[in-house]
C-alpha positions in Angstrom: 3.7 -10.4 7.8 0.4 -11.9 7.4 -2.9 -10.7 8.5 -5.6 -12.4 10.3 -8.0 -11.8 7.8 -10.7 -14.0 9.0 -11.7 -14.9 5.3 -11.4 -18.8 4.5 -10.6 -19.8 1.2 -10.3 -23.8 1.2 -10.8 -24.4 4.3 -7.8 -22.3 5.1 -7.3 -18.7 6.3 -5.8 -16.3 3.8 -2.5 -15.2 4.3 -2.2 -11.9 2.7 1.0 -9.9 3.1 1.3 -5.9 3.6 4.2 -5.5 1.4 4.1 -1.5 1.7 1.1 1.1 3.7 1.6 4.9 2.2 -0.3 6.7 4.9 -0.6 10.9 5.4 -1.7 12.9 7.7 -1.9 17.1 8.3 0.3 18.6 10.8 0.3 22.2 12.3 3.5 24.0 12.9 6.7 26.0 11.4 6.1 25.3 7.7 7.7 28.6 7.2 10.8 27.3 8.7 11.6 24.1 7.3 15.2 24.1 7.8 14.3 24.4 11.5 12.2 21.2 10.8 15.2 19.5 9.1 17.3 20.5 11.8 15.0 18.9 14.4 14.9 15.5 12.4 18.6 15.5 11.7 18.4 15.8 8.4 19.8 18.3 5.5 16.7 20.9 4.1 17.2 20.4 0.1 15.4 24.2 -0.9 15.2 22.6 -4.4 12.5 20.2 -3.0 9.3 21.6 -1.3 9.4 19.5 1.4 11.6 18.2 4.2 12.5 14.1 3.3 13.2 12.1 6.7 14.9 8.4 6.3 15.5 7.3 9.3 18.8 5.0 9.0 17.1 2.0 10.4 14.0 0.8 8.9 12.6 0.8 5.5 10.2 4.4 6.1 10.4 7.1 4.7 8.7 10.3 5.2 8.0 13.5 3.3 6.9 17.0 4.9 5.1 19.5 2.6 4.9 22.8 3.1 1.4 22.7 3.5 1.0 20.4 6.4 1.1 17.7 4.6 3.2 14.3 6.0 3.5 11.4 3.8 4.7 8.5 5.2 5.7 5.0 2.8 7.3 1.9 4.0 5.0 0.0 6.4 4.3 -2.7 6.8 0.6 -2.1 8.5 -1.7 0.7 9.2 -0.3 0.1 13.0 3.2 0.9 11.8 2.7 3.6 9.6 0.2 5.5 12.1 3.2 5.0 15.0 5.9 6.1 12.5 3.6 9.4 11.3 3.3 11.0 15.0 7.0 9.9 15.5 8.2 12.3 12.9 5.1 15.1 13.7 6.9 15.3 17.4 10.3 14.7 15.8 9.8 17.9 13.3 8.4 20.0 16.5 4.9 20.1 15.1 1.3 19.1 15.9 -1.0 16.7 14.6 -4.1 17.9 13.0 -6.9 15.1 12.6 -6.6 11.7 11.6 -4.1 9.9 10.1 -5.4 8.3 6.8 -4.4 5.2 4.5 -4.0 6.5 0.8 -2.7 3.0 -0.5 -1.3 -0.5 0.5 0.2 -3.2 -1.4 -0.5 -6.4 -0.8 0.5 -10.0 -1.8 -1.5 -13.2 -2.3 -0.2 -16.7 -3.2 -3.3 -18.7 -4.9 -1.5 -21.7 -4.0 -0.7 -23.5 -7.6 1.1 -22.1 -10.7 -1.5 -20.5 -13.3 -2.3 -20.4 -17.4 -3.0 -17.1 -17.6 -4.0 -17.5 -21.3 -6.7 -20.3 -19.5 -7.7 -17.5 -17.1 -8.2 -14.5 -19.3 -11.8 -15.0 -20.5 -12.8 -16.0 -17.1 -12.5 -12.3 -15.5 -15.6 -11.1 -16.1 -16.6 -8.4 -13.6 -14.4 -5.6 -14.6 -11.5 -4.5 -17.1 -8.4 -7.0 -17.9 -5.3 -6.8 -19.3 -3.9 -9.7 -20.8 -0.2 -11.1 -20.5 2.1 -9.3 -22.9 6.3 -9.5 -23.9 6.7 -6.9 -21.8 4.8 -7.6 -18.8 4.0 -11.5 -17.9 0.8 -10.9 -15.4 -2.6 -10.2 -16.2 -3.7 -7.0 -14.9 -7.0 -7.2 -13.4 -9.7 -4.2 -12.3 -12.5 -5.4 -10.6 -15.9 -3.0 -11.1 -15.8 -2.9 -7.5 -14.0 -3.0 -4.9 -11.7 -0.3 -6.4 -8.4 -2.2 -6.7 -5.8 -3.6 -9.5 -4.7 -6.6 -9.2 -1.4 -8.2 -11.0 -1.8 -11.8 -11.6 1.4 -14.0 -12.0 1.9 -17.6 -13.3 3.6 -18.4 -10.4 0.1 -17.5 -8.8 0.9 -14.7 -7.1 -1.1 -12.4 -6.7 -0.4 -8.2 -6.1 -2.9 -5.8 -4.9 -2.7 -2.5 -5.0 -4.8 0.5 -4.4 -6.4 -1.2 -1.7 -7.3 0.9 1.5 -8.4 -1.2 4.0 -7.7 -5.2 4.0 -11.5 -6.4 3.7 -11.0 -4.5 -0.1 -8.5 -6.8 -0.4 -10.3 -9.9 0.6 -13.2 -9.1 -1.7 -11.1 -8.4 -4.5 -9.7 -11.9 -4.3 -13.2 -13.9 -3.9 -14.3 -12.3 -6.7 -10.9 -13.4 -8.7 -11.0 -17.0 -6.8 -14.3 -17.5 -7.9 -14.0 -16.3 -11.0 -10.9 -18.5 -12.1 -12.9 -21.6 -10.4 -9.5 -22.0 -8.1 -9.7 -24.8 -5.2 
């Protein structure tokens, strides 16, 4: 799923893909009760767990209710999809949403376009903390000063973003790497 990022690189529009949104929002309602609120999602309360865990069968999200109010939803594919699937599950569980549903992480995926030396590329990040290639992990891990994201860096030249919050973090994470590794 690409997104229309607007950023040109080359002439051509990136193409970056949401490979996972982890969203959360606060919900009011019978935290006292959670095996009502299993009950009302179809699922089984597990008292060892402090929360109620909904998987729907059909899609890849997951969600997790806290005690505390607390909904954490994983498995989207975009902001869009994880906001939908969030008040889903709030009226679902017999609750009420309470203020706005927020983005806590995405994980993105880049192709550069060509394969990559990483031993080439290593003394080329220069504007925040890297981690070369090493036997147990072939990617350079790359932290730019700012935006606030980590980026895993493949031969292949692919590229994996995460800690990103909103997709222009993600576009200006990769400029700075695209400039930085002189890639056409």
């Amino acid at each position: 799923m690409g997104i229309e990022s607007g950023r040109y690189q080359g002439g051509e529009k990136m193409d970056i893909v949401v490979e996972n949104v982890v969203a959360f929002a606060n919900a009011e309602g019978a935290f006292d009760d959670p095996e009502k609120i299993a009950k009302n999602l179809g699922v089984e309360y597990r008292k060892a767990f402090p929360g109620v865990i909904y998987e729907p069968k059909e899609g890849d999200m997951a969600s997790i209710i806290f005690r505390n109010g607390t909904i954490v939803c994983s498995g989207a594919r975009s902001v869009e999809e994880a906001a939908r699937f969030i008040k889903s599950v709030v009226e679902k569980a017999g609750l009420e949403l309470k203020g706005d549903i927020k983005v806590k992480n995405m994980v993105l995926s880049y192709d550069i376009g060509k394969r990559l030396v990483l031993e080439d590329i290593v003394p080329r990040l220069e504007s925040g903390t890297v981690t070369p290639p090493r036997e147990d992990f072939p990617a350079i891990i790359y932290r730019p000063s700012s935006p606030p994201v980590t980026m895993l860096i493949f031969p292949s030249g692919k590229v994996v973003l995460t800690g990103v919050k909103k997709i222009e973090e993600a576009e200006k994470a990769l400029d700075i790497l695209i400039r930085e590794i002189g890639v056409q």
